[in-house]
C-alpha positions in Angstrom: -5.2 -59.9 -11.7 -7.8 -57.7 -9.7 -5.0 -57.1 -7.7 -3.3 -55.3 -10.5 -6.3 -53.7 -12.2 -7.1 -52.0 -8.6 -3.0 -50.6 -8.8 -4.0 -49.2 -12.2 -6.9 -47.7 -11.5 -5.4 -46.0 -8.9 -2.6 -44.9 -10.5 -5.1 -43.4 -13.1 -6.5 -41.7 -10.9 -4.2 -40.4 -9.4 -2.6 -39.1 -12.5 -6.1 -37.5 -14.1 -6.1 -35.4 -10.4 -2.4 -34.3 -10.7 -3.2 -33.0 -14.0 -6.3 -31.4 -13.1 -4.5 -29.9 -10.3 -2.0 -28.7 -12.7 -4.7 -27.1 -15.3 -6.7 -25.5 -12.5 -7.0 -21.9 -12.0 -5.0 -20.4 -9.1 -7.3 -19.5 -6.0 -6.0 -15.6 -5.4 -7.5 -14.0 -1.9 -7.7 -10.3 -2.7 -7.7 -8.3 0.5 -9.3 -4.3 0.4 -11.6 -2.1 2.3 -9.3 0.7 3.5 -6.8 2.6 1.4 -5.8 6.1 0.8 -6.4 4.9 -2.8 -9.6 4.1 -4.4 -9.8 0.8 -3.8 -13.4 0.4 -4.9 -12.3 1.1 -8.5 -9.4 -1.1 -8.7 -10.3 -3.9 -6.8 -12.7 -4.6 -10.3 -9.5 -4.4 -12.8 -7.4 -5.9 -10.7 -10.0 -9.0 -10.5 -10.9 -8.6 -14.2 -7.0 -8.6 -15.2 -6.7 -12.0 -13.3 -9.0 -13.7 -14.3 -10.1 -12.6 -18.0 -7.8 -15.6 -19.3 -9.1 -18.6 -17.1 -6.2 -18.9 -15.3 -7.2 -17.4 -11.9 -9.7 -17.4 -9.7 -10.4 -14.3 -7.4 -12.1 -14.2 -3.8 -12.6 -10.9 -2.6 -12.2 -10.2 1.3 -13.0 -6.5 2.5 -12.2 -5.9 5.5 -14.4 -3.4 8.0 -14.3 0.1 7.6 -11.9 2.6 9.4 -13.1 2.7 13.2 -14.8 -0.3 13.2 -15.5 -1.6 16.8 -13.6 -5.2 17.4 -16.3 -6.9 16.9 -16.3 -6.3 13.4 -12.7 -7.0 13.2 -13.7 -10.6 15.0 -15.7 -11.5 12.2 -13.8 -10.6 9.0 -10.8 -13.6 9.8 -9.3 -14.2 5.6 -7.9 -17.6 6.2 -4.8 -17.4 4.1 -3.7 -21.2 4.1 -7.5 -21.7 1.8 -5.7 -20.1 -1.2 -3.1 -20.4 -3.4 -1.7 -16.4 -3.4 -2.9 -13.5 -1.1 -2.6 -10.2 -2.6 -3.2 -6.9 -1.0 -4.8 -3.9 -2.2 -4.9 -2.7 1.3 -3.4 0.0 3.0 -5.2 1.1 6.2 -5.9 -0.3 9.8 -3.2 -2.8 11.5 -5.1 -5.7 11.5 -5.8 -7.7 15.1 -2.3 -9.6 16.2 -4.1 -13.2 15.3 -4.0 -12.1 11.7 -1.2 -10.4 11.5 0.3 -13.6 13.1 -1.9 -15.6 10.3 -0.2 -13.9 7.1 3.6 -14.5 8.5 3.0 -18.5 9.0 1.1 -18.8 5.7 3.9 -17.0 3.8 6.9 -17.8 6.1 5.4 -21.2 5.2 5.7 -21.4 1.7 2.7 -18.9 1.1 2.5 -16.5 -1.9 1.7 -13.1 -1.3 1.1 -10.1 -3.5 1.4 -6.8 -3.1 0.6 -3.7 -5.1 1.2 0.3 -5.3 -0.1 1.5 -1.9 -0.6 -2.2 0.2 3.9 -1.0 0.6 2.1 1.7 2.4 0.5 -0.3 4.8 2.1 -1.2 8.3 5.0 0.7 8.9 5.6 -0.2 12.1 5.4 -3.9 11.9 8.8 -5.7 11.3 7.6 -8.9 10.0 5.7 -7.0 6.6 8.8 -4.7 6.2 10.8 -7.8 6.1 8.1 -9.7 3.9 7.6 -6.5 1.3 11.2 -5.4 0.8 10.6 -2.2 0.6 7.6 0.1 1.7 6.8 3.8 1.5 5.5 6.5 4.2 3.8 5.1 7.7 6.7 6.6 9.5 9.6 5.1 7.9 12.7 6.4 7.9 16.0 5.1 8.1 15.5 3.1 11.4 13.1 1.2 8.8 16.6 0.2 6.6 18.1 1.5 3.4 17.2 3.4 0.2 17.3 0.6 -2.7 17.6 1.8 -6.0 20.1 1.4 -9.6 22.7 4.0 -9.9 23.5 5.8 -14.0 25.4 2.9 -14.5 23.8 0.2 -13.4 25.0 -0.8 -10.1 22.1 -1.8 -7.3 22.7 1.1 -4.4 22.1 0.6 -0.8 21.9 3.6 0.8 21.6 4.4 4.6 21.2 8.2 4.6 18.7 10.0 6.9 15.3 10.0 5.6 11.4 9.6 5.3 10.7 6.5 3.1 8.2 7.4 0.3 7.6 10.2 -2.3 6.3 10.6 -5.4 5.9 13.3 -8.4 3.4 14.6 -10.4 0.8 11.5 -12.1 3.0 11.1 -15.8 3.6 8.3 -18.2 7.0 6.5 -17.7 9.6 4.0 -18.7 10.4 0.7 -17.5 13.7 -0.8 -17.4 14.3 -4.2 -16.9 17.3 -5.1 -14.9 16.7 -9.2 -15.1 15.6 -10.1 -18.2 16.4 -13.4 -18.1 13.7 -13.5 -15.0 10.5 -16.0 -15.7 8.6 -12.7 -14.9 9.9 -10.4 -17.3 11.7 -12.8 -20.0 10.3 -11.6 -23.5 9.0 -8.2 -22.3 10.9 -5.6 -24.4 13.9 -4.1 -22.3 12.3 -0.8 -22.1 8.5 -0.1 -22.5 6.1 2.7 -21.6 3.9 2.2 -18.6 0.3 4.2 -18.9 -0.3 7.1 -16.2 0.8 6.7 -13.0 2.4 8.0 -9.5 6.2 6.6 -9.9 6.8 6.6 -6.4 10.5 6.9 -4.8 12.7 6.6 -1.8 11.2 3.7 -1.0 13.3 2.2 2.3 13.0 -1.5 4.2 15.2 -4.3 5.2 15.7 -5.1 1.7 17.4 -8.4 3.1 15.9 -10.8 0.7 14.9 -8.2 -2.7 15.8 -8.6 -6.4 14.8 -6.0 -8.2 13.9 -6.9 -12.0 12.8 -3.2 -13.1 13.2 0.0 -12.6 11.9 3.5 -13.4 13.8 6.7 -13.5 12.4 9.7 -11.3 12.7 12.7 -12.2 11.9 13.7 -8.8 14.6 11.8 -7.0 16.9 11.8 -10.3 17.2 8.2 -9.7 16.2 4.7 -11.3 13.7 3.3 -8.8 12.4 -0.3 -8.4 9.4 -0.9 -10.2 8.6 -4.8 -10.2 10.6 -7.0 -6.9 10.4 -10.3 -5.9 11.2 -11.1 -2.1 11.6 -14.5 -0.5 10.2 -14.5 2.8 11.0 -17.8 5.1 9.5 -20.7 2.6 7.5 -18.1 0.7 7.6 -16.1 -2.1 6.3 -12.3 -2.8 5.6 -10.5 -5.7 5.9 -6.9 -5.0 5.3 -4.1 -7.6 4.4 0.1 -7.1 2.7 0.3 -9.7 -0.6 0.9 -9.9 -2.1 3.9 -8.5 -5.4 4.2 -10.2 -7.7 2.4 -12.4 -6.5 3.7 -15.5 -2.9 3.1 -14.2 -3.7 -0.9 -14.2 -5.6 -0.8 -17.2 -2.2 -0.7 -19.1 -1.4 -3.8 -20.7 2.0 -3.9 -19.3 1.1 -3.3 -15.7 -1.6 -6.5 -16.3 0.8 -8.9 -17.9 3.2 -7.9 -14.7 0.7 -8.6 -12.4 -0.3 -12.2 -14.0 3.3 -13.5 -14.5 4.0 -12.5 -10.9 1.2 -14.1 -9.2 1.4 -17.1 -11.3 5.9 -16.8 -10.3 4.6 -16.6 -6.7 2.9 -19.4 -6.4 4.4 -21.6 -8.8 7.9 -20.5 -9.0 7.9 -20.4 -13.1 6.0 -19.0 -14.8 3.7 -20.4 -17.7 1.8 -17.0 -19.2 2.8 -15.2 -21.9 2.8 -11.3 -23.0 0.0 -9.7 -24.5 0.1 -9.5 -28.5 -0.8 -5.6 -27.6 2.4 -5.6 -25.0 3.9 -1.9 -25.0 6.7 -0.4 -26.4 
C-alpha cells in the first residue's frame, strides 16, 4: 500500500512539473552591442514585444564594444544551451572561434535561434551562419555566397545564380506583406496581405538557401521583385526563425512585425505554435 501511494505521488509529481514546464515562459537570450542599427533603441521593443503577454522571458547579453581587447571578449561567453531561443540583434564583430563554435552545436543540436533585420548582416564570411540564416545581406556576399531567393509575378519561388552583391535596400516606406504559406503555424490566421509600418524592405538577399521556406514576401520596387519577408530554416536538429524586418524602433512597433516575431520564437522552440494575432492585427 505505501508502496503504491509512493508510485502516485510520484506520478503526481511528475505530472504538476510537466505542466508547469509546459505553462512556463520561454527563456529567450537576446544578443546586442554592435550594429550598424541602433540597437540601443530596439533592443527595449523587441524585449517589451516578448514579453508584454507573459509568455517569454528575456536575458539581455551585450557583447563588448567594437575594438575591444580579447580580454573583454574572454569575459562576455552567452552560454546558449541555458535558454530556450537565442535571438540576435547583432550585427558587428566576428565573435572568438569558441563561440562561434558554441551557437552551431546549440542549434545544430536542436537549438532555436532568431534572427532579425540586420543580425542577416552579420558574418559574411562564416559558412556555418550562412547555412544557419538562409539568406543574409552585404559583408561581402556575392554569388560565391549562393543564390538570389525570391517569388517571381506568378508565384513561382526563383533561385537565381547571377553575379552579384547580396543586400540592398530602397528608400524607408510603408509596405505589403504577402503570405506565401498560410497554412504555416506562424502565419495561419494573419490576413493574406497586410501593411507593415515604416521600414527598409531590403533585397537581393543571397545564401545557401539549402534548408529555407519562405512564408512571406514583399514586393520591391527597387529590385521589381517579391522578396522574402518572414523564413524559417532548419539547421542540423534546430530550427530558425529568420525575418528582415525591422529596421528601427518604430519599424517593430507595428503590430504585425510583433505578432511575427512572437509566433516565430514560440515555432522555433516549440515547433507549433500556441499565440494568437493581435485584435489590432493590420490590414
Amino acid at each position: 500500500m505505501k508502496f503504491t501511494f509512493s508510485i502516485l505521488l510520484v506520478t503526481l509529481h511528475a505530472s504538476f512539473s510537466f505542466a508547469h514546464a509546459k505553462n512556463a515562459p520561454i527563456r529567450v537570450l537576446l544578443l546586442d552591442g554592435q550594429n550598424n542599427h541602433n540597437w540601443k533603441a530596439t533592443t527595449p521593443v523587441l524585449v517589451e514585444a516578448l514579453q508584454k503577454e507573459g509568455a517569454f522571458e528575456v536575458i539581455v547579453s551585450t557583447s563588448p564594444p567594437k575594438k575591444s581587447d580579447p580580454a573583454a571578449w574572454k569575459k562576455w561567453n552567452p552560454v546558449f544551451k541555458d535558454f530556450d531561443v537565442t535571438l540576435s540583434n547583432y550585427n558587428g564583430e566576428l565573435w572568438p572561434d569558441k563561440l562561434c563554435a558554441n551557437l552551431v552545436d546549440y542549434v545544430k543540436g536542436g537549438g532555436a535561434f532568431v534572427v532579425v533585420h540586420a543580425a542577416n548582416n552579420a558574418f559574411g564570411k562564416w559558412p556555418e551562419y550562412n547555412r544557419m540564416i538562409g539568406l543574409g545581406g552585404w559583408g561581402g556576399r556575392n554569388e560565391k555566397s549562393g543564390p538570389y531567393l525570391y517569388f517571381d509575378d506568378i508565384g513561382k519561388l526563383v533561385r537565381d545564380p547571377r553575379p552579384g552583391r547580396g543586400g540592398s535596400h530602397g528608400p524607408q516606406s510603408e509596405f505589403k506583406v504577402t503570405l506565401r504559406d498560410e497554412g504555416h503555424p506562424i502565419t495561419k490566421g494573419m490576413p493574406k496581405v497586410w501593411m507593415h509600418a515604416k521600414d527598409e524592405l531590403y533585397d537581393s538577399l543571397r545564401g545557401p538557401a539549402e534548408e529555407v521556406t519562405v512564408l512571406a514576401t514583399a514586393y520591391s520596387e527597387k529590385s521589381k521583385r517579391h522578396e522574402p519577408m518572414i523564413m524559417t530554416i532548419s539547421y542540423g536538429e534546430g530550427r530558425v526563425f529568420h525575418t528582415p524586418m525591422g529596421h528601427a524602433d518604430y519599424s517593430m512597433k507595428c503590430v504585425g512585425f510583433q505578432d511575427t516575431l512572437r509566433r516565430g520564437t514560440e515555432w522555433a522552440f516549440r515547433g507549433k505554435v500556441s499565440l494568437g494575432l493581435s485584435a489590432d492585427f493590420p490590414k
